[in-house]
N, C-alpha and C positions, 0 to 999 in steps of 0.2 A: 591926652598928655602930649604936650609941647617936647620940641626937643631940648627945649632950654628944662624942661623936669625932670629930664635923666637926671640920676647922681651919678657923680662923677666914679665911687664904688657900688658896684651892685652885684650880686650874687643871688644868681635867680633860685638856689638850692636853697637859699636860706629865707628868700622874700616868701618862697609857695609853701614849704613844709616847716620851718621854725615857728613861725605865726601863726600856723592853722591851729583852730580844734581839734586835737587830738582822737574825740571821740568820732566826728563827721568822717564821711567817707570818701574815700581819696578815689580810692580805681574801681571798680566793677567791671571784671575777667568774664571775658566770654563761657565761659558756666555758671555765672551769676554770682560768683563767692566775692564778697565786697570787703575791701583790704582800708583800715583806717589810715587816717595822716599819721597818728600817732604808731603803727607797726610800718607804715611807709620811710618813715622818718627815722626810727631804731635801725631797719635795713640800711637804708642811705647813709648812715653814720657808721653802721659796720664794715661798708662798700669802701667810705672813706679813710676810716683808719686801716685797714688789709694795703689799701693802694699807699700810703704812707708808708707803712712797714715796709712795702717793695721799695722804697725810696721817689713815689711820685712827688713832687712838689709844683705847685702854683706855676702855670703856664707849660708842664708838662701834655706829652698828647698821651693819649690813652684810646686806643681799639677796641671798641665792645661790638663782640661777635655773638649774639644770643637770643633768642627766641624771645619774641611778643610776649610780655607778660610781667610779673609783678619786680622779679628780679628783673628784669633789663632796666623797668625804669627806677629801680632801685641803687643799680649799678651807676646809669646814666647820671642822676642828682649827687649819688654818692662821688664821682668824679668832679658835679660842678659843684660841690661843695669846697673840693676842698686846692679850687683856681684850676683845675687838669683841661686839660682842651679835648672833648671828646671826638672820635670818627666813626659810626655806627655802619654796621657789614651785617646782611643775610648771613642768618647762620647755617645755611645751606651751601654754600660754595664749595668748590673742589679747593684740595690743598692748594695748588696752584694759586688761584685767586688769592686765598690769604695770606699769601706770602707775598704777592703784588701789592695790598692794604700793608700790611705789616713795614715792608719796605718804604710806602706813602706814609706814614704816621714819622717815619725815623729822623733824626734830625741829620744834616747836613753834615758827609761824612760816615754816616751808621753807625754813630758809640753810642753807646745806651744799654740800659739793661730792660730784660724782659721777664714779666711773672702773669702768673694766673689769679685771678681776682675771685677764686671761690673759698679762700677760707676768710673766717671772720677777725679783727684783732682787735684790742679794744674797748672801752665803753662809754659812752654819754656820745658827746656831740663835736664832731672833731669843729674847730672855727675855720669858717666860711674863707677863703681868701678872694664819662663811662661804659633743629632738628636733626642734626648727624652731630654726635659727639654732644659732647655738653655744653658748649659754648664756654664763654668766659672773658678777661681784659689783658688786651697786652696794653704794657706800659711803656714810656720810649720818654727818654730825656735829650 
């Protein structure tokens, strides 16, 4: 692909998991348990509407601080679905650190609001325009 093939809109959350076969298998977790496009893609769309409820909108940034695995990348597509700018952080760090990220993610000034991206809100498919504690997504406008 040329760069004159970009489209001028693209939304990578929606090119890999809205098109996929739903029943083909998207991740395979280091224990073997094999996650389809189709429960990939219900997650990432409840990633997406939860970060909407918090009030994220398209070109927002969003922190996702969270362990390897089905959620993060669920989190992460669920943010670029729906336009968010993601910044992904070990979720091991001391407080410290994350409040250094926290602070990087914030816009110019420090107004914004902040929430946790573990409940779900929500259903279908929101449109395209994410090991100590639980991890989770700050949000930041």
């Amino acid at each position: 692909m040329g760069h004159t093939d970009v489209p001028e809109n693209f939304n990578v959350a929606a090119h890999f998991l809205d098109g996929a076969d739903g029943d083909r298998t998207a991740l395979i977790g280091g224990d073997g348990r094999r996650t389809s496009y189709a429960r990939l893609r219900g997650l990432a769309n409840r990633v997406g509407h939860a970060l909407r409820a918090l009030g994220v909108r398209p070109q927002d940034r969003v922190l996702i601080a969270m362990s390897d695995g089905v959620e993060f990348v669920a989190a992460w597509y669920g943010a670029q679905k729906i336009g968010a700018v993601t910044a992904e952080v070990y979720s091991f760090l001391h407080a410290k650190e994350y409040r250094y990220y926290e602070r990087y993610v914030a816009p110019a000034g420090g107004r914004g609001r902040r929430g946790h991206g573990g409940a779900a809100a929500g259903r279908g498919s929101p449109e395209p325009a994410g090991r100590r504690g639980a991890g989770g997504c700050a949000a930041r406008r």
